[in-house]
C-alpha positions as CSV (number, residue, x, y, z in Angstrom):
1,X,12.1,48.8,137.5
2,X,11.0,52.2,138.5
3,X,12.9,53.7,135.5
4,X,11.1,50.9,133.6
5,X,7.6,52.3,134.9
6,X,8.4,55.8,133.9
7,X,9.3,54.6,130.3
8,X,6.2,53.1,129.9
9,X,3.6,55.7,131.5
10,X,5.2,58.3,129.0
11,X,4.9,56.3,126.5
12,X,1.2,55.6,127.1
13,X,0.9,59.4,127.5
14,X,2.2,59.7,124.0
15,X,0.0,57.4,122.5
16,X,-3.2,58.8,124.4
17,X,-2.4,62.7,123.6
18,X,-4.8,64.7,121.5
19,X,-2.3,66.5,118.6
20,X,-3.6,68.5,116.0
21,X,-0.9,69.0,112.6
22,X,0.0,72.6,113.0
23,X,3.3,74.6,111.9
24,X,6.0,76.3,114.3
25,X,5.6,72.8,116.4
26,X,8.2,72.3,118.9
27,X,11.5,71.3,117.8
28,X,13.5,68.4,120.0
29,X,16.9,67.7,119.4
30,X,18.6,64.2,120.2
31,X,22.3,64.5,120.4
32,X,23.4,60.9,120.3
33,X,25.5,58.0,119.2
34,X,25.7,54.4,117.7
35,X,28.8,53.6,119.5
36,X,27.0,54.8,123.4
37,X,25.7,52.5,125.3
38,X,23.5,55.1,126.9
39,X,21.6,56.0,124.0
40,X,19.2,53.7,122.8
41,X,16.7,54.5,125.7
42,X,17.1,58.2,124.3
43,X,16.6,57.0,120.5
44,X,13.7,55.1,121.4
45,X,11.6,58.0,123.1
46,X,12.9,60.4,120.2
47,X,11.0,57.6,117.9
48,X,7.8,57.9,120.0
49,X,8.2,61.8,119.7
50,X,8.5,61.7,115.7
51,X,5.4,60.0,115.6
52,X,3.5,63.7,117.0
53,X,2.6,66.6,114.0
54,X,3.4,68.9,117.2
55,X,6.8,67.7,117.8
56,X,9.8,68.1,115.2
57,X,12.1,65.4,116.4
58,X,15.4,65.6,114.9
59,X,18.5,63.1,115.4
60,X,21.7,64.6,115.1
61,X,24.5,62.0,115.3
62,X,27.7,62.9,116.4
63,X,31.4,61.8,116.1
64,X,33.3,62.1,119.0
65,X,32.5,58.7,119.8
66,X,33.8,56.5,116.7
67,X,37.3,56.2,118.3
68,X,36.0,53.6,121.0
69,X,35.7,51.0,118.3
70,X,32.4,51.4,115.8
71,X,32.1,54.8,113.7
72,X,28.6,56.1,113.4
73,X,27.5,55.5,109.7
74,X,25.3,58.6,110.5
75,X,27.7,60.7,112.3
76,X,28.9,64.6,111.0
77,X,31.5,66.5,112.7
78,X,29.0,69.3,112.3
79,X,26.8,67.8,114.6
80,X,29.2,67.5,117.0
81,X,29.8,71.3,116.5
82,X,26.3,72.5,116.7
83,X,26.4,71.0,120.4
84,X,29.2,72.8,121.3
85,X,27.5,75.7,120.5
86,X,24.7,75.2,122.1
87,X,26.9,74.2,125.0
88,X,29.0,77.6,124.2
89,X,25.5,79.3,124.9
90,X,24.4,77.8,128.0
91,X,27.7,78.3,129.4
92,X,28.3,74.6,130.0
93,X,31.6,72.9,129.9
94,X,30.9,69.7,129.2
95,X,28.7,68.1,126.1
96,X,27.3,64.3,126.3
97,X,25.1,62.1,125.0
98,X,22.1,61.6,124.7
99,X,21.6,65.2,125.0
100,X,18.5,66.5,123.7
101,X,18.2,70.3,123.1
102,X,14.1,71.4,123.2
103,X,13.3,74.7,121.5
104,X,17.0,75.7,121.1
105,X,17.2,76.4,124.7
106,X,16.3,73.5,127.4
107,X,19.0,71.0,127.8
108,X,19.1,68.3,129.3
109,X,19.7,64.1,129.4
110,X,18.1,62.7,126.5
111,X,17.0,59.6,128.4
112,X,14.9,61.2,130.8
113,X,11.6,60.7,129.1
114,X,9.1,63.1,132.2
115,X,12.1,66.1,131.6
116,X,11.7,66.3,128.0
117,X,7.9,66.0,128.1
118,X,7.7,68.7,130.8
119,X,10.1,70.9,128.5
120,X,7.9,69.9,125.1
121,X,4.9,71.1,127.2
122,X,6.3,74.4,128.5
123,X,7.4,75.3,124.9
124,X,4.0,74.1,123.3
125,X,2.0,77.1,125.5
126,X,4.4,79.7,124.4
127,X,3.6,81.6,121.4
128,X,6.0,81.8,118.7
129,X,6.4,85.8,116.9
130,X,6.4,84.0,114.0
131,X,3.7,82.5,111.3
132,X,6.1,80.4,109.3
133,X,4.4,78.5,106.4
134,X,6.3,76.5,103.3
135,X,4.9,75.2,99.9
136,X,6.2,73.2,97.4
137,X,6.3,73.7,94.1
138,X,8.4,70.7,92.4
139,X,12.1,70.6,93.8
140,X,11.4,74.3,94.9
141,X,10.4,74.7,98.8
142,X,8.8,78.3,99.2
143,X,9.5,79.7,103.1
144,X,6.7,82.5,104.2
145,X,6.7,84.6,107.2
146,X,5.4,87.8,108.2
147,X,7.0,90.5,110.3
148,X,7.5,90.0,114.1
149,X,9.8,90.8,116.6
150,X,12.6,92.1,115.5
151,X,16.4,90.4,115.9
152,X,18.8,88.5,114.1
153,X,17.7,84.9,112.8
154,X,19.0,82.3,111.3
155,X,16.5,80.3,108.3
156,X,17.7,76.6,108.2
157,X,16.8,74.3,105.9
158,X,17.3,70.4,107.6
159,X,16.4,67.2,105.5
160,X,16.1,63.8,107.3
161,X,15.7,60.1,106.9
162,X,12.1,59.4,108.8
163,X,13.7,55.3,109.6
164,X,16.8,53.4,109.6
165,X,17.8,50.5,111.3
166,X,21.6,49.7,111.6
167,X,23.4,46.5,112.6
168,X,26.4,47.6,115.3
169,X,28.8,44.8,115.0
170,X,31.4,46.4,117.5
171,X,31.7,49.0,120.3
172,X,29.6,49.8,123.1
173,X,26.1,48.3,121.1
174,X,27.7,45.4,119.2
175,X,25.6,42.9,118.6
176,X,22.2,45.1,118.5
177,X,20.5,46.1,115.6
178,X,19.0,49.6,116.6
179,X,16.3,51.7,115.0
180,X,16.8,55.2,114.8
181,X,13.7,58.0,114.0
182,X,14.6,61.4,111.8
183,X,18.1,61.0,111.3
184,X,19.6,64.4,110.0
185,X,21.2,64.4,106.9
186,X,21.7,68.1,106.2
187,X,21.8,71.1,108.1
188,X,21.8,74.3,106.2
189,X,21.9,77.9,107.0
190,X,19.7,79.4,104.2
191,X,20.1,83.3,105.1
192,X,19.9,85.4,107.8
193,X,16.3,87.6,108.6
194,X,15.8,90.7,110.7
195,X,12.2,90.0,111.3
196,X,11.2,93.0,110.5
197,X,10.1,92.5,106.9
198,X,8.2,90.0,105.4
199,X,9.7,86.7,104.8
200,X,10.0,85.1,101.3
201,X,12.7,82.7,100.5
202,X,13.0,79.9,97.7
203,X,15.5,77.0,98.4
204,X,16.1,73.7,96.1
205,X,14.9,70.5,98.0
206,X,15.2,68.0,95.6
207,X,14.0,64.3,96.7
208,X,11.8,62.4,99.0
209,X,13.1,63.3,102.4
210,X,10.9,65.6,104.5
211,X,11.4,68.7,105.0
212,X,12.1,71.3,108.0
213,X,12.8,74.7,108.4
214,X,13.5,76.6,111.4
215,X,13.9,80.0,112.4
216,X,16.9,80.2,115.5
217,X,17.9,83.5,117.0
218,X,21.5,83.6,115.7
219,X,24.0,82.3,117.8
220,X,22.1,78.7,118.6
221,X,19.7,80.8,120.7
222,X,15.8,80.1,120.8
223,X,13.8,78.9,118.4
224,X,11.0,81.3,117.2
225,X,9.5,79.0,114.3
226,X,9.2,75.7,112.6
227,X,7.4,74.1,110.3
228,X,7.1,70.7,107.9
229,X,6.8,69.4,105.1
230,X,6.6,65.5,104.6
């Protein structure tokens, strides 16, 4: 019941907040399966979250659970390795889901919807070094930053399906048909920026998806910059 409670005052919270559309939002990332029975409490507050222009909630579905009886129709093994490396960065032994990653560098259990917000609000009052904007001109996306503080960063390029819903006939879930917010499709590593000179980069993004790119120290470190395109 109490659990319950929480659920629904953050929920309220959500739907209550002031948010103004604005690039280098912060960027939340849902580790999660189809085939764990822990998840959909975590898949239901990253839908609430997708719904903010100051939130870029991304769903990254992972593979280590298909053995247990139902394979995730939206599962990469390259999810699976972008949490071990964020795990490799924490120094933690263990990965799980739902795990949800905020800003690159809080993380923590996805379904514990007062942690994330208090994470999402700590990151929202930092200032990002970075002024990232993106146009689009046709299939062409056009990534912009000027110079900041210097490092090593990856530019990635992620596309995502804003809605699907999914019938689970076995595993953990069978017999729910879940909904599921910003699932990732691709995850690319454009090029690598010292961020010392300006930023200029023209990537193909060819169909209707939205668009997201982020600027990550390398390594799966923080996150210095993101912005959208719908």
């Amino acid at each position: 019941m109490r659990l319950f409670f929480v659920a629904i005052t953050f929920f309220s919270f959500l739907q209550s907040a002031q948010v103004a559309a604005q690039n280098n939002a912060v960027v939340v990332e849902l580790f999660t399966s189809q085939g764990c029975s822990a998840c959909p409490p975590a898949d239901e507050i990253l839908r609430e979250l997708a719904q903010r222009d100051d939130v870029i909630a991304l769903a990254l579905h992972v593979d280590y659970w298909d053995y247990i009886g139902w394979v995730d129709v939206f599962g990469r093994p390259e999810h699976s390795e972008r949490q071990q490396a964020y795990a490799r960065a924490a120094k933690a032994t263990m990965v799980y889901t739902p795990q949800m990653v905020v800003g690159g560098i809080d993380l923590m259990i996805g379904s514990r919807p007062m942690q994330v917000m208090d994470a999402i609000q700590s990151h929202a009052r930092r200032d990002n070094p970075f002024d990232l904007r993106l146009t689009r001109t046709g299939d062409m996306v056009i990534i912009a930053a000027s110079p900041g503080l210097p490092g090593e960063y990856d530019v990635q390029l992620v596309r995502y399906l804003p809605l699907q819903s999914v019938d689970i006939r076995r595993g953990e879930n069978a017999g729910q048909k879940l909904d599921y917010a910003n699932v990732v499709t691709s995850w690319d590593v454009l090029d690598q920026w010292n961020g010392t000179t300006p930023l200029d980069l023209h990537a193909q993004a060819a169909g209707p998806e939205p668009v997201v790119v982020i600027l990550q120290r390398s390594g799966n470190g923080p996150i210095v910059g993101a912005a959208r395109l719908r």
